[in-house]
Backbone as a ProteinNet text record, in pm:
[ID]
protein_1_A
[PRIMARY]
XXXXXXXXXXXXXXXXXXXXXXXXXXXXXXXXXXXXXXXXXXXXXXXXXXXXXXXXXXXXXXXXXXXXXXXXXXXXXXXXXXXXXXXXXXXXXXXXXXXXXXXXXXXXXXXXXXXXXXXXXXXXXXXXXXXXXXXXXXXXXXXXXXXXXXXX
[TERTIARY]
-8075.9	-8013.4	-8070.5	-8002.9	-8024.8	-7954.8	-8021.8	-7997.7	-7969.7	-7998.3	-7987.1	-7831.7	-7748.9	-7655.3	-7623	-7634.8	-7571.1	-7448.8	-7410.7	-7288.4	-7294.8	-7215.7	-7272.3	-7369.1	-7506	-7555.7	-7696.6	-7642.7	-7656	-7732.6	-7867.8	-7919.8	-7876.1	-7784.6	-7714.7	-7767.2	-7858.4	-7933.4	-7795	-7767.6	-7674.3	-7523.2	-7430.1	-7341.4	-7271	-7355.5	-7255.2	-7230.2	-7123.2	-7053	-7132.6	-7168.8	-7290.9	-7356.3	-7492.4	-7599.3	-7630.2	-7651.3	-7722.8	-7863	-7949.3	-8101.2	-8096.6	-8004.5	-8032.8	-7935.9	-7872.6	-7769.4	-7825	-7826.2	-7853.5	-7861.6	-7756.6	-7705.1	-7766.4	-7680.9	-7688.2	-7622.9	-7626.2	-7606.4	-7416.3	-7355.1	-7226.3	-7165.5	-7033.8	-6978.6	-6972.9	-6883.6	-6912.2	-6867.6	-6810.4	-6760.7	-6590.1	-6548.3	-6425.9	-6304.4	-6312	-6150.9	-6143.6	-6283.6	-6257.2	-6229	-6131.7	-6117.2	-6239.3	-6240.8	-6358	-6393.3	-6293.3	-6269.7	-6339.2	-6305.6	-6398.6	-6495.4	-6543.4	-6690.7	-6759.7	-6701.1	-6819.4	-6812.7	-6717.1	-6688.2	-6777.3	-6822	-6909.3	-7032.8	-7024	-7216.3	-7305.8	-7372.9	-7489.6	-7544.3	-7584.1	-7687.9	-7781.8	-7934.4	-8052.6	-8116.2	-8124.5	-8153.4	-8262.9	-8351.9	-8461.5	-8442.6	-8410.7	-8433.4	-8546.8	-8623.6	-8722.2	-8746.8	-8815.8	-8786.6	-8934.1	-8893.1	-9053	-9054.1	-9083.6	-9095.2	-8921.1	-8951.3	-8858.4	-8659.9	-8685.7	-8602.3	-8579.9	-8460.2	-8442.3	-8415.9	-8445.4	-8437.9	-8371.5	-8280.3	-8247.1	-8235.1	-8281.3	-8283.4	-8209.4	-8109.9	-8034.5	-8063.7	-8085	-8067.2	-7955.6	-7866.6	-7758.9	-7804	-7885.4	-7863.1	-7726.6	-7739.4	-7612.9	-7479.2	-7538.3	-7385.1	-7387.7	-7323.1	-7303	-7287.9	-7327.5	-7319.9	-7161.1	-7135.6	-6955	-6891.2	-6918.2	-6907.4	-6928	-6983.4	-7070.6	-7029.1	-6988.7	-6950.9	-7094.7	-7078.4	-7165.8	-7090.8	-7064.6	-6997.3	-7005.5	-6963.9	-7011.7	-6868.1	-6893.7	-6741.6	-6766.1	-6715.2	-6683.9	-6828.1	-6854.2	-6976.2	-7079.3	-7121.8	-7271.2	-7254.2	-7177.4	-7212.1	-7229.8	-7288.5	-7317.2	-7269.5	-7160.1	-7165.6	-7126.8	-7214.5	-7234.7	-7123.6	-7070.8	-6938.8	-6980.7	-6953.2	-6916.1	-6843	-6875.9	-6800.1	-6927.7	-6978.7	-7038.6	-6958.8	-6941.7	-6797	-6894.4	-6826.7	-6864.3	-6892.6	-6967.5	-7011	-6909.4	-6849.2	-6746.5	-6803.7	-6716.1	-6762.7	-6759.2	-6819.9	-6743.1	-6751.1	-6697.2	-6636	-6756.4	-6772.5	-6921.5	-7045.2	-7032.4	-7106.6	-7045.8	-7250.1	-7208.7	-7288.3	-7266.5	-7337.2	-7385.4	-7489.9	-7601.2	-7604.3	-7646.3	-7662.2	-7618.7	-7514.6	-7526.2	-7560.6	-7656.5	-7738.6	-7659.1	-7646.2	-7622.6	-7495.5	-7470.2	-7368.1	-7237.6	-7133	-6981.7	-6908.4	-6860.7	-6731	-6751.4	-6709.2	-6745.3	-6849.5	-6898.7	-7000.3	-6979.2	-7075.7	-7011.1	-7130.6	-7174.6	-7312.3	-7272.8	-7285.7	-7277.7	-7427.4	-7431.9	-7561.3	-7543.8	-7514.8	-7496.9	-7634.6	-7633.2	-7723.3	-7778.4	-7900.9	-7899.4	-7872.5	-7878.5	-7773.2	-7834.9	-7993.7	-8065.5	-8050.6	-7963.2	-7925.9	-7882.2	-7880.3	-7813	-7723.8	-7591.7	-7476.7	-7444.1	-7512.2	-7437.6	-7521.6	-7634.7	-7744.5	-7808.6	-7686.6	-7711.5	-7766.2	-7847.2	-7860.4	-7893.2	-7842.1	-7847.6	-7870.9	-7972.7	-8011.5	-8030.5	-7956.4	-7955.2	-8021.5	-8127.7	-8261	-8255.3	-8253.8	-8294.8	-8238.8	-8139.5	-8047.9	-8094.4	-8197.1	-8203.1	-8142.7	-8062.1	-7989.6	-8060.7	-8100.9	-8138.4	-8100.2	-8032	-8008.4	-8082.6	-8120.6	-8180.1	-8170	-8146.1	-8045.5	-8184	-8170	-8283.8	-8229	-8356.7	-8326	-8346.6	-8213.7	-8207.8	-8339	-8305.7	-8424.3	-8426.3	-8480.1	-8469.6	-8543.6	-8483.3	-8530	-8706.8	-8796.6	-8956.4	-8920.8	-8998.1	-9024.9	-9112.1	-9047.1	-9043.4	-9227.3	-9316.5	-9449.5	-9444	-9487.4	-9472.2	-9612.2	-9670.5	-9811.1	-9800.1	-9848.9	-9862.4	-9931.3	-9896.3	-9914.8	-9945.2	-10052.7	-10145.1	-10065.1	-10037.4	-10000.3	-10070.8	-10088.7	-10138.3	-10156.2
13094.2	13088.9	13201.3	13278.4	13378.5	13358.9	13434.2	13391.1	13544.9	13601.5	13769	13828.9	13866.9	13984.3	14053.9	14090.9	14246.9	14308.2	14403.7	14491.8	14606	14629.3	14793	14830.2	14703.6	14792.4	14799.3	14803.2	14848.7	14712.7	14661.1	14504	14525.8	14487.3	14457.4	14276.8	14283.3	14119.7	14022.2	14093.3	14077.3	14082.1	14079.3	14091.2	13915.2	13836.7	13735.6	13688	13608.9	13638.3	13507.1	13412.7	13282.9	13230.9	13281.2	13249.2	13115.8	13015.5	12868.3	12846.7	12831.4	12851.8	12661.2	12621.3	12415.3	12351.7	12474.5	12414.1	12385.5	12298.4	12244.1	12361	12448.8	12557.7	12693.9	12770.7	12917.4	12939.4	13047	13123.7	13089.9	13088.5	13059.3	13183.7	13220.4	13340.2	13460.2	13584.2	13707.1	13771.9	13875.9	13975.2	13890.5	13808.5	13785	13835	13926.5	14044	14155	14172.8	14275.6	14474.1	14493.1	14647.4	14728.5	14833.4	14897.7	14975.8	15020.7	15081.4	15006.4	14853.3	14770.7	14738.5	14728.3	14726.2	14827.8	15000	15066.3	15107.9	15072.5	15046.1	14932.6	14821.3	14705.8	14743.9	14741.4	14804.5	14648.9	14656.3	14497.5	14528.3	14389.2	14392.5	14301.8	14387.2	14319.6	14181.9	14089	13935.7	13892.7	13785.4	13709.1	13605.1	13496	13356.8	13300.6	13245.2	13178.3	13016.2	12926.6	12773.9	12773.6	12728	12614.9	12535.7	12414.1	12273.9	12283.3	12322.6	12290.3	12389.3	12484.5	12548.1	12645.1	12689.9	12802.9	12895	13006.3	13177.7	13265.3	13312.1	13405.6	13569.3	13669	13775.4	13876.7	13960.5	14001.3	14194.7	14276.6	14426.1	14470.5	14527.2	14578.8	14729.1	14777.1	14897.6	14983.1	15009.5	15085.4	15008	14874.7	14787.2	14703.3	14714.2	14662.6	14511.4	14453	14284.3	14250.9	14353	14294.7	14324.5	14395.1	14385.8	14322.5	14208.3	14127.2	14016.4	13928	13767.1	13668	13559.5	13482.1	13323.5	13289.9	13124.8	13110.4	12909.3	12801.5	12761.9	12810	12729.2	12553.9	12516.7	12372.6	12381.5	12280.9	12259.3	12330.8	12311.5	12394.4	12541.7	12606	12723	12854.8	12896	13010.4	13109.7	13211.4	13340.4	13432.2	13529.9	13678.5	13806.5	13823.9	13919	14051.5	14132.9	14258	14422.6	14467	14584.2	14752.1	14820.2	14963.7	15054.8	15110.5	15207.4	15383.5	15452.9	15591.5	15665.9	15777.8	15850.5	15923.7	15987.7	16053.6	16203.3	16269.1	16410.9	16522.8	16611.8	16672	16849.4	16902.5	17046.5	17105.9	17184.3	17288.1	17190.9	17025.7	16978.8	16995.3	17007	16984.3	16858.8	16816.2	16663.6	16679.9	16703.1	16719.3	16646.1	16502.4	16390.1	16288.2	16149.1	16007.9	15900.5	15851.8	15747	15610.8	15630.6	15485.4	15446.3	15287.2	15271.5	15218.8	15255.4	15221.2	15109.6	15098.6	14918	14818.8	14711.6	14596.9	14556.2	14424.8	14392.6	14201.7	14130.1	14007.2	13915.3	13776.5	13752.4	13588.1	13515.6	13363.1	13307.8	13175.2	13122.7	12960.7	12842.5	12722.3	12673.1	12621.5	12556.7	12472.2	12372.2	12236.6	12155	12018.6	11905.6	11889.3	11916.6	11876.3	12011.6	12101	12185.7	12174.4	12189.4	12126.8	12221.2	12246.7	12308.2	12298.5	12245.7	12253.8	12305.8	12347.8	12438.9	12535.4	12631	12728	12863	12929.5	13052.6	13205.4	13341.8	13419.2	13511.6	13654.3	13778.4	13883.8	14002.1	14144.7	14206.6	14217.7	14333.5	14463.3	14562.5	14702.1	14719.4	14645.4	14683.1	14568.1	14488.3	14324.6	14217.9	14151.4	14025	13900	13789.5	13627.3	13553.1	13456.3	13376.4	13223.9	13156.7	13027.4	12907.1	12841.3	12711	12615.7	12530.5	12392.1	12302.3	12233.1	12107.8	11950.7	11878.1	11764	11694.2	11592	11489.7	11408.1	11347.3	11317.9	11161.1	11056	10916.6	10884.7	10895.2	10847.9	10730.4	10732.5	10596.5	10501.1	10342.4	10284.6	10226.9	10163.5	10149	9962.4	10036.7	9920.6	9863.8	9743.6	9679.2	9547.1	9498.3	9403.9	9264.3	9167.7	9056.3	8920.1	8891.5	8797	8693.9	8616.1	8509.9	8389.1	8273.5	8186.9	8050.8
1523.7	1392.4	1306.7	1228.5	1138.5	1002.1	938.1	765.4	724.5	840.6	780.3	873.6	773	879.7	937	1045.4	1055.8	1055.5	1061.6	1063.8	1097.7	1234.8	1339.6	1346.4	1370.8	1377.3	1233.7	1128.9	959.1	939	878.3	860.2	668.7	641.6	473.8	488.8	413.1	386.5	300.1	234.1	147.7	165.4	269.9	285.8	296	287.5	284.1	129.9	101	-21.8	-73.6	-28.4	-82.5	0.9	-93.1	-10	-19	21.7	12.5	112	-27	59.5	98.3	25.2	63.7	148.4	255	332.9	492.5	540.9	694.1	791.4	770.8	872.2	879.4	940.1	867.9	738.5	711.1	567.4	618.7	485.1	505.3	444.2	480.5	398.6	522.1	478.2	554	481.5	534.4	474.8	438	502.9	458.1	448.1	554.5	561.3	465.4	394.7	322.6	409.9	322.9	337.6	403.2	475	507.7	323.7	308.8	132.7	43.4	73.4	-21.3	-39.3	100.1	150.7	74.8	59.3	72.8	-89.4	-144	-332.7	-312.8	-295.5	-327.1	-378.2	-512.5	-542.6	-570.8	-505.3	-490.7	-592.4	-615	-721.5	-666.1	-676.2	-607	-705.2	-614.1	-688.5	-675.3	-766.2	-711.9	-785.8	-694.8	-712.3	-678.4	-836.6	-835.8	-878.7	-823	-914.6	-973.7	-1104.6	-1161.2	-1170.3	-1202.4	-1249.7	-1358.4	-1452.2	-1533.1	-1512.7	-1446.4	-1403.6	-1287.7	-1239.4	-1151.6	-1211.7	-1177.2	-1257.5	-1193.2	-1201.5	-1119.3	-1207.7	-1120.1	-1169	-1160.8	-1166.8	-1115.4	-1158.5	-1073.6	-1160.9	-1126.7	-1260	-1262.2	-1391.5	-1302.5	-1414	-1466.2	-1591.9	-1642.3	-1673.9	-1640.8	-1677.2	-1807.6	-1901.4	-2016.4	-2006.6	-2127.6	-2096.1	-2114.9	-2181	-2190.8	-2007.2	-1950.9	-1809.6	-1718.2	-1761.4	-1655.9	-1726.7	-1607.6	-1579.2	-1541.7	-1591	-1578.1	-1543.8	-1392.1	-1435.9	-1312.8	-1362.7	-1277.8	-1162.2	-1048.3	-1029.9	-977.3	-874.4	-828.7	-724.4	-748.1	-646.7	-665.3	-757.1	-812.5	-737.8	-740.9	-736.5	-852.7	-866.4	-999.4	-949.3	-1007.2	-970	-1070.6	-1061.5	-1093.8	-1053.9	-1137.5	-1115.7	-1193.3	-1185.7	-1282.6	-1225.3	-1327.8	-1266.2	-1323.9	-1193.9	-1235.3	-1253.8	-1327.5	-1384.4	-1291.3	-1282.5	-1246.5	-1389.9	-1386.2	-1499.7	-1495.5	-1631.1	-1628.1	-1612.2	-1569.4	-1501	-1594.9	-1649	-1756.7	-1722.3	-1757.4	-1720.8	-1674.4	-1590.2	-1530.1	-1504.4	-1420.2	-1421.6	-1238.7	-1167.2	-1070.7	-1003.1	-931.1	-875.4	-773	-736.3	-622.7	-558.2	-583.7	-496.6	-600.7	-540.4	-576.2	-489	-526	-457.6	-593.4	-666.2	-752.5	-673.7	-637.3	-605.9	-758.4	-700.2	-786.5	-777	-844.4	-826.3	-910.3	-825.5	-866.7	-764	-817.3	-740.7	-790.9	-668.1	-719.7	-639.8	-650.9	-579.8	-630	-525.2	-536.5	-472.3	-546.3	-527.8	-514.4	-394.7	-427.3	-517.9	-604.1	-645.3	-646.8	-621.7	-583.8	-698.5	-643.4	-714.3	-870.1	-904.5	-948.1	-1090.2	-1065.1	-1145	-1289.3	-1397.6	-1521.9	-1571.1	-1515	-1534.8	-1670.6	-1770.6	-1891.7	-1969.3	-1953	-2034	-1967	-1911.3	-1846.8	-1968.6	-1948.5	-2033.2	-1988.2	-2020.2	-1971.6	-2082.7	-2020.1	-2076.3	-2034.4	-2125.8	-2074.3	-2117.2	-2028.4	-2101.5	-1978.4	-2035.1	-1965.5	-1827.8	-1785.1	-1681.8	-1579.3	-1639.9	-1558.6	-1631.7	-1532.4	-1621	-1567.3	-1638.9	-1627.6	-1631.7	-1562.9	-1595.2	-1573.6	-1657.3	-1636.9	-1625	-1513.4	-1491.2	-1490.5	-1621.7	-1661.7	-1511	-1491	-1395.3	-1439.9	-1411	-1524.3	-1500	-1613.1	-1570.1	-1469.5	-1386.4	-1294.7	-1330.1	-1257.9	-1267.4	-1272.4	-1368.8	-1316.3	-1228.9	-1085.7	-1025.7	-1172.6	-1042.7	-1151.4	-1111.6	-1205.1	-1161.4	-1099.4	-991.8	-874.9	-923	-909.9	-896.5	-824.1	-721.9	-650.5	-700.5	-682.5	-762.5	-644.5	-680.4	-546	-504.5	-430.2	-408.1	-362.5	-423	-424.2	-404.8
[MASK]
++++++++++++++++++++++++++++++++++++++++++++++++++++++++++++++++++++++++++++++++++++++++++++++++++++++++++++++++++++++++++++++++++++++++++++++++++++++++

């Protein structure tokens, strides 16, 4: 069993379309029939999902992308996903371009979330080309205090 993809060859960690770190199986998702065109327009955005006690964090870098560009939502089944779009720099007369390493497009990143997630006080922030978002984890039932009682 593998959690990582390949493709020709190429190890893209990231090529499946949702990742679920709390599912029984392997990683679910692929590429999904996308275009070879689409594939190589797909600009990723590198993630780190972290938990604490009181929440999950996820980090996302999208340098150069404006917050009005970027999607933030919940669909069916606790999943969170991250949408947006990296626009190209516009080119301007007697400019020449040596090398591009930044990738272009859209870009898009799903995450199932576990059950324990609180979908309704989700919060997110765009600082310096890293976005946050912070999903609280509800309260959860205290056990109840058991004490044993003699019999006589």
């Amino acid at each position: 069993m593998s959690i990582i993809p390949w493709s020709r060859g190429i190890f893209d960690p990231f090529s499946a379309d949702l990742w679920d770190p709390f599912s029984q199986g392997s990683s679910s998702g692929g590429r999904r029939g996308r275009s070879e065109d689409d594939a190589t327009a797909l600009a990723r955005a590198n993630v780190d999902w972290r938990e604490t006690d009181k929440a999950h964090i996820i980090t996302a870098e999208i340098p150069g992308v404006k917050k009005e560009e970027v999607k933030v939502e919940v669909e069916d089944n606790n999943v969170l996903r991250i949408s947006g779009q990296r626009d190209k720099e516009e080119e301007e007369k007697g400019d020449t371009w040596h090398r591009i390493e930044r990738s272009r497009g859209s870009f898009q990143r799903r995450f199932r979330l576990p059950e324990n997630a609180d979908l309704e006080n989700i919060s997110c922030a765009l600082e310096q080309g890293v976005l946050t978002v912070e999903v609280p984890k509800k309260e959860t039932e205290k056990p109840h205090n058991i004490r044993s009682i003699n019999i006589s």
